[in-house]
CHARMM-style PDB file with segment names, atoms N, HN, CA, C and O in Angstrom:
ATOM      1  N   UNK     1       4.992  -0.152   0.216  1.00  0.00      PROA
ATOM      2  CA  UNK     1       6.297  -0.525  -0.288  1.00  0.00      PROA
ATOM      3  C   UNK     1       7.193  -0.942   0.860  1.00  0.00      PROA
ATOM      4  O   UNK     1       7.217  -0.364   1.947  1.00  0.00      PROA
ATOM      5  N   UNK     2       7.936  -2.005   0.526  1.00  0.00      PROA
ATOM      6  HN  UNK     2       7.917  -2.474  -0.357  1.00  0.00      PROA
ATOM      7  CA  UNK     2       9.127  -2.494   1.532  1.00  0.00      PROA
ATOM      8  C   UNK     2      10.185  -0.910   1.181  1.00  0.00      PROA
ATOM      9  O   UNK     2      10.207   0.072   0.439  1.00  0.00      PROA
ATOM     10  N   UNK     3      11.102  -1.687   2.541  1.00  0.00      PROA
ATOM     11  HN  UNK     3      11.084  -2.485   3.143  1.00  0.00      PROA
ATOM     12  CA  UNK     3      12.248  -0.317   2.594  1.00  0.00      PROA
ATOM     13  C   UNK     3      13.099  -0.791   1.215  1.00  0.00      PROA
ATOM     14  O   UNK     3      12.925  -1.916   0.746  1.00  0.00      PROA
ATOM     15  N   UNK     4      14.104   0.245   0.569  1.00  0.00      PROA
ATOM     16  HN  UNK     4      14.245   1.159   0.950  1.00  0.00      PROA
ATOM     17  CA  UNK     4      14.374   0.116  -0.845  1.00  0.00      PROA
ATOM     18  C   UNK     4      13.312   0.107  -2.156  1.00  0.00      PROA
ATOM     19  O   UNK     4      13.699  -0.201  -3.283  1.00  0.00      PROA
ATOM     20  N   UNK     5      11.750   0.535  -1.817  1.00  0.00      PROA
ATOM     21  HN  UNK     5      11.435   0.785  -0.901  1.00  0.00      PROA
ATOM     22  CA  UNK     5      11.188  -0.143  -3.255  1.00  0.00      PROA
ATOM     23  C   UNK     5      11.895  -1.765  -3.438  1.00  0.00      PROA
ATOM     24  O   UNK     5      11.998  -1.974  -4.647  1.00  0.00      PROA
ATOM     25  N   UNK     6      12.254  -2.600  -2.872  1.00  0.00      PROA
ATOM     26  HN  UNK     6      12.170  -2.430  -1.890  1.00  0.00      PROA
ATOM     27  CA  UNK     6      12.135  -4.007  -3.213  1.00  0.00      PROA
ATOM     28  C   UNK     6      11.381  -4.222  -3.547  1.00  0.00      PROA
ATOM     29  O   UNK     6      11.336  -4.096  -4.770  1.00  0.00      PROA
ATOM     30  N   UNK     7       9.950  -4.792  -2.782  1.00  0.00      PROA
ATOM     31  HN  UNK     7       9.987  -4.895  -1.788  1.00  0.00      PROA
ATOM     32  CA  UNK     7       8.735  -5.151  -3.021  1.00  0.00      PROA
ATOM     33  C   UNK     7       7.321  -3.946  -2.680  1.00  0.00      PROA
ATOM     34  O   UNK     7       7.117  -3.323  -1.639  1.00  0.00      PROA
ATOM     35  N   UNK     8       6.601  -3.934  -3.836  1.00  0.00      PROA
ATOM     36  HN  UNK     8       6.767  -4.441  -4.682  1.00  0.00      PROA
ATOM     37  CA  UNK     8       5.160  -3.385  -3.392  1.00  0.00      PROA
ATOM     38  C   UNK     8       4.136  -4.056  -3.566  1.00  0.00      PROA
ATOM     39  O   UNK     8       3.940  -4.745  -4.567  1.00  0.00      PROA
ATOM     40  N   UNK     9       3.336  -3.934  -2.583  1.00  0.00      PROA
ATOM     41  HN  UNK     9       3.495  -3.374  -1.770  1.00  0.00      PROA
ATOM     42  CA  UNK     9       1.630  -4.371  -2.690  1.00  0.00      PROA
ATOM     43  C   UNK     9       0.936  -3.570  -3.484  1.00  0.00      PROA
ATOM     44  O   UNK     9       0.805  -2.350  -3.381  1.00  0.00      PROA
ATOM     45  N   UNK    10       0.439  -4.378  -4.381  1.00  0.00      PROA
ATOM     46  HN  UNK    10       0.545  -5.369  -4.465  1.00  0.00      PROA
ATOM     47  CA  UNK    10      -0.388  -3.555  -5.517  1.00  0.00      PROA
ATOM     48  C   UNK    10      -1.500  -4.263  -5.880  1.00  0.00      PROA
ATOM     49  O   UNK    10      -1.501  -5.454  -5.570  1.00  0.00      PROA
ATOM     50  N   UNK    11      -2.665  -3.721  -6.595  1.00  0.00      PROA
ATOM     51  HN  UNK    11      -2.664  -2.753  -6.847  1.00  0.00      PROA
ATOM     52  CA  UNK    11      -4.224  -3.974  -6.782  1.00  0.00      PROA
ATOM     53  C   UNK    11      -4.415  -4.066  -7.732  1.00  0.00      PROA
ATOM     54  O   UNK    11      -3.666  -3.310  -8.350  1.00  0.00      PROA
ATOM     55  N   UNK    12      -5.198  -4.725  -8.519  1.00  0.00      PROA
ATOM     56  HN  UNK    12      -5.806  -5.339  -8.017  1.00  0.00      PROA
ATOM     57  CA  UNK    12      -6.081  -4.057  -9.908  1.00  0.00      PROA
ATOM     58  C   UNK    12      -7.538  -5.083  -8.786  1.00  0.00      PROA
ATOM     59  O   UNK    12      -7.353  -6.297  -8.706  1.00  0.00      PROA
ATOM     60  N   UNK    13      -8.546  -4.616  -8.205  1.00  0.00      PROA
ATOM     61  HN  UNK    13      -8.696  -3.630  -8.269  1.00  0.00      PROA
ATOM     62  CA  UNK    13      -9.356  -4.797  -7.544  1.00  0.00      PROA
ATOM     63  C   UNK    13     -10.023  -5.818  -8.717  1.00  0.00      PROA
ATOM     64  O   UNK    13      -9.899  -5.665  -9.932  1.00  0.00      PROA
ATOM     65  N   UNK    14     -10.686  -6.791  -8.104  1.00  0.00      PROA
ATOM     66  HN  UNK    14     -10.787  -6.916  -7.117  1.00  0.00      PROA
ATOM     67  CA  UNK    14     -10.704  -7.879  -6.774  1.00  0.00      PROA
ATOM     68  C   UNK    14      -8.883  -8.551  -6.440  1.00  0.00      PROA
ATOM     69  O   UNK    14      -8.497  -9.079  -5.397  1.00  0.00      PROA
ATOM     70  N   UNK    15      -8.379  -8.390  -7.222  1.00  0.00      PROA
ATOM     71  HN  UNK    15      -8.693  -7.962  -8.069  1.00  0.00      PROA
ATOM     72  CA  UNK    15      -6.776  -9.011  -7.078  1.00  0.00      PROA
ATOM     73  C   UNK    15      -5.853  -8.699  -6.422  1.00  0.00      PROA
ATOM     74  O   UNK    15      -6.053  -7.628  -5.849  1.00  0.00      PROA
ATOM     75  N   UNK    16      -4.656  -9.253  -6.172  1.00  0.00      PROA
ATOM     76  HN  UNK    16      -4.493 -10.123  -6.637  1.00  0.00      PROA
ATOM     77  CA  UNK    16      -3.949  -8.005  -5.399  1.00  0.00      PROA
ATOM     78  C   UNK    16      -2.373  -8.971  -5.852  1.00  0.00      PROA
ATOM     79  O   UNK    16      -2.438 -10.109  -6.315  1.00  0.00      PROA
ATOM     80  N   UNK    17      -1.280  -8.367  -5.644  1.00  0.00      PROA
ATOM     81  HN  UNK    17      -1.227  -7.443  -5.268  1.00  0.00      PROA
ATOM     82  CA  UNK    17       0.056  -8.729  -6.078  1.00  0.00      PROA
ATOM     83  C   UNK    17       0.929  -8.238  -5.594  1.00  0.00      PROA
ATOM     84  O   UNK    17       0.756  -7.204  -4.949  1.00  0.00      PROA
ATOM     85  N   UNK    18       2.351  -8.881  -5.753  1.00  0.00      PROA
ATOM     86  HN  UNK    18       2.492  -9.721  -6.277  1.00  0.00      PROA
ATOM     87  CA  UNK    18       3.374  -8.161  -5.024  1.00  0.00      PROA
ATOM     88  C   UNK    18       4.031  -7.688  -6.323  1.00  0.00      PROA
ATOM     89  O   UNK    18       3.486  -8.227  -7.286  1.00  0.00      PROA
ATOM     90  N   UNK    19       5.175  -6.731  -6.721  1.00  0.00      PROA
ATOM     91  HN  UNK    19       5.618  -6.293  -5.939  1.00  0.00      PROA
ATOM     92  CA  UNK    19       5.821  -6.284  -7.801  1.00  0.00      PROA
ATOM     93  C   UNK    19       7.595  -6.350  -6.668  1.00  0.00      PROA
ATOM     94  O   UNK    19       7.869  -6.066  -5.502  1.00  0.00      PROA
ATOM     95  N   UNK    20       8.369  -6.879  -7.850  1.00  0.00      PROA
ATOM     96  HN  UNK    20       8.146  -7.110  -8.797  1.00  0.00      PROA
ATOM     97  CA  UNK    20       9.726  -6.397  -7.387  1.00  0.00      PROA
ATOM     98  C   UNK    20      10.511  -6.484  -9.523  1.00  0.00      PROA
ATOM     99  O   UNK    20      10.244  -6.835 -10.672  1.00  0.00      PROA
ATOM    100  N   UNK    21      11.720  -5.737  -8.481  1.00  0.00      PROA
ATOM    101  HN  UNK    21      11.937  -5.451  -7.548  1.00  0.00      PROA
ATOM    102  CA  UNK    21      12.615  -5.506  -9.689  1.00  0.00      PROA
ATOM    103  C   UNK    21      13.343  -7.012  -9.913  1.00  0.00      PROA
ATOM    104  O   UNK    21      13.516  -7.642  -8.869  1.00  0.00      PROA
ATOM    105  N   UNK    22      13.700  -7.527 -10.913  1.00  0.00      PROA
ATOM    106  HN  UNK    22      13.560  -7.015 -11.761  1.00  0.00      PROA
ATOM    107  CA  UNK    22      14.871  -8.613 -11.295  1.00  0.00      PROA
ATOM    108  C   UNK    22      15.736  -8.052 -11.621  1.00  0.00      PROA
ATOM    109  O   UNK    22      15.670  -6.910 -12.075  1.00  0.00      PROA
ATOM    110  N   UNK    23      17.045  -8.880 -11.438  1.00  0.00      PROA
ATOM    111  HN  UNK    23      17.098  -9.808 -11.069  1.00  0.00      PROA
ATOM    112  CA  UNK    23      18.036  -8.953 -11.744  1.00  0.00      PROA
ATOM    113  C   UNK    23      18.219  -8.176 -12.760  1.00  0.00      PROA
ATOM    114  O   UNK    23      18.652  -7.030 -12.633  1.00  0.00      PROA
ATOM    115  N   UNK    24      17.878  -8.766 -14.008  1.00  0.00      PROA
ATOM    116  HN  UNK    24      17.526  -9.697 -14.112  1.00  0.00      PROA
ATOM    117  CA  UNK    24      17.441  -7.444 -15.159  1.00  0.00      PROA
ATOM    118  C   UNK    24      16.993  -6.209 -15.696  1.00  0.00      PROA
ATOM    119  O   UNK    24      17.162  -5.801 -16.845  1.00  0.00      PROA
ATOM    120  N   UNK    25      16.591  -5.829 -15.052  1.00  0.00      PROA
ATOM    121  HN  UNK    25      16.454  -6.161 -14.119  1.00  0.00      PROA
ATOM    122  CA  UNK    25      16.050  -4.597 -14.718  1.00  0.00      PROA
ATOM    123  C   UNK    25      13.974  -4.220 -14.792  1.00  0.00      PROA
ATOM    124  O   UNK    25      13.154  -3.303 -14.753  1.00  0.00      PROA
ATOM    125  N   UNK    26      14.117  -5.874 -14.932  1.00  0.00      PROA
ATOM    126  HN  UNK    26      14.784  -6.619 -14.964  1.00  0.00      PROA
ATOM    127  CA  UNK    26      12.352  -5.842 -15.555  1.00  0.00      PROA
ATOM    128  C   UNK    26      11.799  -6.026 -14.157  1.00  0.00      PROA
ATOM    129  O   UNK    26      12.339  -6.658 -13.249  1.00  0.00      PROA
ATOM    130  N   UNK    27      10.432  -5.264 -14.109  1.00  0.00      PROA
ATOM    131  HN  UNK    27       9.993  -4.750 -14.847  1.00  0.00      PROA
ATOM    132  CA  UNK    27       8.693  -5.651 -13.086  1.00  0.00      PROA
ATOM    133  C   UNK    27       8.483  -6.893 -13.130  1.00  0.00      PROA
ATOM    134  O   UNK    27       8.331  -7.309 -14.279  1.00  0.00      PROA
ATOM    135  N   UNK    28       8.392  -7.881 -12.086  1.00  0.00      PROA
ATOM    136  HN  UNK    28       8.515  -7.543 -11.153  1.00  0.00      PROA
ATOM    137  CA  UNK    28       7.913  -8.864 -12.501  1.00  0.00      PROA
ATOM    138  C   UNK    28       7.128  -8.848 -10.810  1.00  0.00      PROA
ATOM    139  O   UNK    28       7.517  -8.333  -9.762  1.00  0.00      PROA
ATOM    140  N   UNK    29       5.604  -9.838 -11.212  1.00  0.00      PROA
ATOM    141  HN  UNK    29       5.289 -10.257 -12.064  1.00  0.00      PROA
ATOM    142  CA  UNK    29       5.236 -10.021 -10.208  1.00  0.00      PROA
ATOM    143  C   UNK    29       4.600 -11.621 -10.088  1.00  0.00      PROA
ATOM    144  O   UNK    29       4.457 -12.477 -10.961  1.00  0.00      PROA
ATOM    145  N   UNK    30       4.264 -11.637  -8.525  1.00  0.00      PROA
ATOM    146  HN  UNK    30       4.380 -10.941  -7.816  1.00  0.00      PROA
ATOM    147  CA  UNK    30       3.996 -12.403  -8.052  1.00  0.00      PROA
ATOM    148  C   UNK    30       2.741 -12.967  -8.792  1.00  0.00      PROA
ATOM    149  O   UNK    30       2.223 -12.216  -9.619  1.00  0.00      PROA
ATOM    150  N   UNK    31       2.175 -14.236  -8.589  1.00  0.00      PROA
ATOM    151  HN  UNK    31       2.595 -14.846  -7.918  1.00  0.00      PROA
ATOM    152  CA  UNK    31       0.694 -14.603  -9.324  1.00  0.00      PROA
ATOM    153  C   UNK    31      -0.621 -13.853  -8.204  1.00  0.00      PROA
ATOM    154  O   UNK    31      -0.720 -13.853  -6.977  1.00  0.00      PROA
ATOM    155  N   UNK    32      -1.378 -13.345  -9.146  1.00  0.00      PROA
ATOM    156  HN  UNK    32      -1.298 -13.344 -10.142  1.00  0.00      PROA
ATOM    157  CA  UNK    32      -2.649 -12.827  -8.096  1.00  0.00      PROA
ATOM    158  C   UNK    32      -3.065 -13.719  -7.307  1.00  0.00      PROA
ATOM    159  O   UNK    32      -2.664 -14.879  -7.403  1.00  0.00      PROA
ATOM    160  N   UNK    33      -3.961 -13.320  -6.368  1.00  0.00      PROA
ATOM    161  HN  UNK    33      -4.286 -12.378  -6.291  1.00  0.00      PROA
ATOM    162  CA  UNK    33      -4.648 -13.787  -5.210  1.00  0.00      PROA
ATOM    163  C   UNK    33      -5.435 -12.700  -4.573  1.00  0.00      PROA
ATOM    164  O   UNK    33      -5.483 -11.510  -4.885  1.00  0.00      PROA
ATOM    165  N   UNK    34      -6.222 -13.526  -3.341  1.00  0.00      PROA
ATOM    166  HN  UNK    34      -6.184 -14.493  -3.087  1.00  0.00      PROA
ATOM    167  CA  UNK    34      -7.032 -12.173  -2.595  1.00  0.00      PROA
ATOM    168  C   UNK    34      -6.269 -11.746  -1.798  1.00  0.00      PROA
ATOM    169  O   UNK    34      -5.341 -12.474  -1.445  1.00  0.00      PROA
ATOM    170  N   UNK    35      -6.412 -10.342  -1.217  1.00  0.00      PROA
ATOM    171  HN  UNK    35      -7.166  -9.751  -1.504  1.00  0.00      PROA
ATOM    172  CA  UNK    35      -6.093  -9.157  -0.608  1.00  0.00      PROA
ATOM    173  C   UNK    35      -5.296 -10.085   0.551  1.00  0.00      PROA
ATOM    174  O   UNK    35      -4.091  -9.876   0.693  1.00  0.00      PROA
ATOM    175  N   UNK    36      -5.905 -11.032   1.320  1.00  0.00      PROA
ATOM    176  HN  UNK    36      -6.884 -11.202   1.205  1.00  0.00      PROA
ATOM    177  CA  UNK    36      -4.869 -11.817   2.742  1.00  0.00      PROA
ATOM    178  C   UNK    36      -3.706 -12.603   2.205  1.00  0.00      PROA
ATOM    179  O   UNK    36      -2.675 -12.942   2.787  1.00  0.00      PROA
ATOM    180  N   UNK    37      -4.119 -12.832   0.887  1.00  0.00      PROA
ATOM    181  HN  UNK    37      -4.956 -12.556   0.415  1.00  0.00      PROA
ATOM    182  CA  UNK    37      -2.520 -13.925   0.412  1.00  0.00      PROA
ATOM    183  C   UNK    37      -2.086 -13.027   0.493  1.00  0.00      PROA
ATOM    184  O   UNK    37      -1.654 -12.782   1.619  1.00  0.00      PROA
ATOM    185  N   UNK    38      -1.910 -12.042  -0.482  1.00  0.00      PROA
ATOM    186  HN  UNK    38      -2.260 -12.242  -1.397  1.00  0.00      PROA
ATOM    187  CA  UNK    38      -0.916 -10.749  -1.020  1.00  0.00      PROA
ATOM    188  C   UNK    38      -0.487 -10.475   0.376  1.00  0.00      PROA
ATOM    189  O   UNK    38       0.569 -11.034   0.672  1.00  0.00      PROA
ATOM    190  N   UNK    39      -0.833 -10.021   0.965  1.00  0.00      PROA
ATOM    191  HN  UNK    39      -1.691  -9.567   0.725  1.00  0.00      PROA
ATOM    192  CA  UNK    39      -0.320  -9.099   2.421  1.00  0.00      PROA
ATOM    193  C   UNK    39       0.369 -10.462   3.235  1.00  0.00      PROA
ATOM    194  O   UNK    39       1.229 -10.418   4.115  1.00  0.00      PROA
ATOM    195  N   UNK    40      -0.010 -11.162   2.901  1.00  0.00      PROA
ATOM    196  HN  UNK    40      -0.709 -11.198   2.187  1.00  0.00      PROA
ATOM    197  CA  UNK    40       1.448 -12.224   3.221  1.00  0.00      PROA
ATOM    198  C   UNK    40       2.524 -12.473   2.865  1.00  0.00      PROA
ATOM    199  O   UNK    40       3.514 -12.576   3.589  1.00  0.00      PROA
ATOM    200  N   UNK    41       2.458 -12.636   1.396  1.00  0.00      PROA
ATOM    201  HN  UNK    41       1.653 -12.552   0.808  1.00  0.00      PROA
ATOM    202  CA  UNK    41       3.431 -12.912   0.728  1.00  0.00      PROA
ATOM    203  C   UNK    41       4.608 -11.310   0.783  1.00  0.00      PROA
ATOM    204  O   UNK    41       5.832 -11.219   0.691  1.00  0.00      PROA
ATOM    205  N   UNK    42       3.528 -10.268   0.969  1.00  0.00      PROA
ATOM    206  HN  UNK    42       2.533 -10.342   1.044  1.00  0.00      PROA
ATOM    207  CA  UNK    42       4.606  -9.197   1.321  1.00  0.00      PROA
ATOM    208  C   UNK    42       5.487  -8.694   2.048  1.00  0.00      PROA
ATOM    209  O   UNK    42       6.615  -8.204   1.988  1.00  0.00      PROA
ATOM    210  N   UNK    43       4.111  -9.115   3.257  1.00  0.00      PROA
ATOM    211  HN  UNK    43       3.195  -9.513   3.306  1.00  0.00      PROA
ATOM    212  CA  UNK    43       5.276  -9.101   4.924  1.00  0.00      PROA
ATOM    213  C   UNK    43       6.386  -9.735   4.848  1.00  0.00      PROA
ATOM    214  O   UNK    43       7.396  -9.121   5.193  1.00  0.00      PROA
ATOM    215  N   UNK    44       6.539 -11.426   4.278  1.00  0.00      PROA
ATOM    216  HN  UNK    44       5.718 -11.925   3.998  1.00  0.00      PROA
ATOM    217  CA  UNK    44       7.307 -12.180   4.193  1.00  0.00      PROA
ATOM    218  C   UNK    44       8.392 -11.584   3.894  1.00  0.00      PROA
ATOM    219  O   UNK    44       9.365 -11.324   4.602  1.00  0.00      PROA
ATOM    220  N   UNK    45       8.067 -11.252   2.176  1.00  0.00      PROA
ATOM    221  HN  UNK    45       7.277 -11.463   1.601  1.00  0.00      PROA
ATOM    222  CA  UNK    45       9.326 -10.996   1.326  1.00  0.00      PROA
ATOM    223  C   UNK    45      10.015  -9.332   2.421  1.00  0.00      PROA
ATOM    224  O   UNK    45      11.126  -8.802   2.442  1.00  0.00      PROA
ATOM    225  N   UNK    46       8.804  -9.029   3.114  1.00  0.00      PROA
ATOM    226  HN  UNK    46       7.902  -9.460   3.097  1.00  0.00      PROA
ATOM    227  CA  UNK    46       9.620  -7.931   3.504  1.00  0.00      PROA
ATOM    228  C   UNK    46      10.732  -8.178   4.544  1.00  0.00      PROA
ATOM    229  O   UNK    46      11.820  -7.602   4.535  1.00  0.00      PROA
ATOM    230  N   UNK    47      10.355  -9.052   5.393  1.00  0.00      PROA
ATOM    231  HN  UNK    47       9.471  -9.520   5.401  1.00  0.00      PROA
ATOM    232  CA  UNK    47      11.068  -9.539   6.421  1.00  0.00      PROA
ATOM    233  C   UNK    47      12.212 -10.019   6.122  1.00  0.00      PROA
ATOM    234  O   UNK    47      13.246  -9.689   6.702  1.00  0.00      PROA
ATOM    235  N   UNK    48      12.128 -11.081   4.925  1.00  0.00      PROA
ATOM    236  HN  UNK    48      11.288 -11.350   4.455  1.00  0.00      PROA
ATOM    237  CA  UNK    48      13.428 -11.731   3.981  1.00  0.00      PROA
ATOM    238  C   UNK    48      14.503 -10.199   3.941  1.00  0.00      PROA
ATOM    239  O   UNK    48      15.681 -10.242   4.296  1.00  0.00      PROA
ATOM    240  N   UNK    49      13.903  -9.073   3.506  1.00  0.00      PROA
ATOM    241  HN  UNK    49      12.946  -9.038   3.218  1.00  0.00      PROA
ATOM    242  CA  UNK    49      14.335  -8.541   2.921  1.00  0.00      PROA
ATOM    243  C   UNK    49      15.156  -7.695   3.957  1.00  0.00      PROA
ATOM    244  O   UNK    49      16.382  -7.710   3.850  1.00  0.00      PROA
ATOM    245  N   UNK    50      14.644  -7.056   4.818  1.00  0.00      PROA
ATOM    246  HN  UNK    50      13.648  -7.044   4.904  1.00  0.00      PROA
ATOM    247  CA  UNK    50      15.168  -6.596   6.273  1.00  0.00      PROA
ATOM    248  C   UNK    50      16.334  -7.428   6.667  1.00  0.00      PROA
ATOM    249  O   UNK    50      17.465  -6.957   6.543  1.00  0.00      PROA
ATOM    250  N   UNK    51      16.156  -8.603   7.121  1.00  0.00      PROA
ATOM    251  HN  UNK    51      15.238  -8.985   7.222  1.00  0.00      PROA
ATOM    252  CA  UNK    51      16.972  -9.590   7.104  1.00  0.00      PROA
ATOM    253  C   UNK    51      18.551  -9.972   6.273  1.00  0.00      PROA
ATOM    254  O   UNK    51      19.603 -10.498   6.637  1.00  0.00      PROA
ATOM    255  N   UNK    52      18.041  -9.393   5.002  1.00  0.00      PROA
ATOM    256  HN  UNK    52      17.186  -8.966   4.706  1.00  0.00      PROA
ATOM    257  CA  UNK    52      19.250  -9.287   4.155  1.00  0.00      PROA
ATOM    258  C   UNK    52      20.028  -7.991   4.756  1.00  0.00      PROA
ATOM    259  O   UNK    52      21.230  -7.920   5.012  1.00  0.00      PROA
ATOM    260  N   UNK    53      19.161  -7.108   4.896  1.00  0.00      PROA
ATOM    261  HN  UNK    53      18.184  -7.166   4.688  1.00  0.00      PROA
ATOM    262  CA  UNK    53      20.320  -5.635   5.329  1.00  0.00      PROA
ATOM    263  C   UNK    53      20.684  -6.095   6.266  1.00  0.00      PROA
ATOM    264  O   UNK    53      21.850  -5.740   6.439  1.00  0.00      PROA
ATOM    265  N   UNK    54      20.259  -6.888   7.232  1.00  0.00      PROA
ATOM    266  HN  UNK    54      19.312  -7.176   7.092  1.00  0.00      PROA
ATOM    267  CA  UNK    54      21.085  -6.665   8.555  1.00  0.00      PROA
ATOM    268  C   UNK    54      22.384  -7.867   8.585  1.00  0.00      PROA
ATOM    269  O   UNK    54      23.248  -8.221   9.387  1.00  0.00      PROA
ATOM    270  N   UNK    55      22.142  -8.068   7.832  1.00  0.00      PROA
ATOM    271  HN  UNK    55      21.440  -7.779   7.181  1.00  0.00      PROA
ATOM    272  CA  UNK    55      23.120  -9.772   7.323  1.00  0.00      PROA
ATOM    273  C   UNK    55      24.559  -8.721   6.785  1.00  0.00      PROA
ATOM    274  O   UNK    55      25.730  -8.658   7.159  1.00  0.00      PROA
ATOM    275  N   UNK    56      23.782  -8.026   5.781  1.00  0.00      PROA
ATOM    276  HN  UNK    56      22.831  -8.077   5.477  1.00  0.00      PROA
ATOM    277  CA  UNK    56      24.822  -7.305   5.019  1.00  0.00      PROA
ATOM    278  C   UNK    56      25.516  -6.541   5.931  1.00  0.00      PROA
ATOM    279  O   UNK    56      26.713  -6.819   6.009  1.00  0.00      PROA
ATOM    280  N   UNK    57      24.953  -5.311   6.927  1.00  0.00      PROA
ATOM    281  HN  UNK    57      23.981  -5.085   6.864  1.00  0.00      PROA
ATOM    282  CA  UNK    57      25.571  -4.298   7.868  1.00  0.00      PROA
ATOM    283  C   UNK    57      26.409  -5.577   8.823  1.00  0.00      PROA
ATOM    284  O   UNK    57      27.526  -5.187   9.163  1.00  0.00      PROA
ATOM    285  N   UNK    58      26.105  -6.884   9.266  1.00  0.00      PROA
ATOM    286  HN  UNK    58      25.198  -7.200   8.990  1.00  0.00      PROA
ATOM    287  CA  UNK    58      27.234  -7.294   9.910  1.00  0.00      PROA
ATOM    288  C   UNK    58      28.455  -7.561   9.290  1.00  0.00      PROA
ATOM    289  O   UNK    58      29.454  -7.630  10.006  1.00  0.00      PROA
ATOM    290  N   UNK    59      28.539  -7.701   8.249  1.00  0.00      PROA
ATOM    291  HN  UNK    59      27.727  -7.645   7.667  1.00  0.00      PROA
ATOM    292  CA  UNK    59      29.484  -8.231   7.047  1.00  0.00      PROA
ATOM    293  C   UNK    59      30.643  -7.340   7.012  1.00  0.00      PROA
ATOM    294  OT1 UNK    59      31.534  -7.518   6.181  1.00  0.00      PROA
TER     295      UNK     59
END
């Protein structure tokens, strides 16, 4: 899990996905892929996401 539960890496094996909350309050996730997309697309969103706090704490 990213910091906040934003985003998690999650499985149903051979697949793998990212999960975050919307706006709405609903799970929605990313489209499957293998295990190296996913762990990309997570770091990413995690980094995005880091990025936002520190945007915010200068504010």
């Amino acid at each position: 899990m990213s910091c906040c539960d934003e985003y998690q890496l999650c499985s149903e094996i051979p697949q793998y996905f990212v999960t975050r909350w919307d706006k709405t309050g609903r799970l929605v996730e990313t489209g499957r892929s293998d295990y190296s997309t996913a762990v990309e697309a997570w770091l990413a969103l995690g980094a995005q996401h880091r990025q936002w706090h520190r945007n915010r704490a200068a504010s």
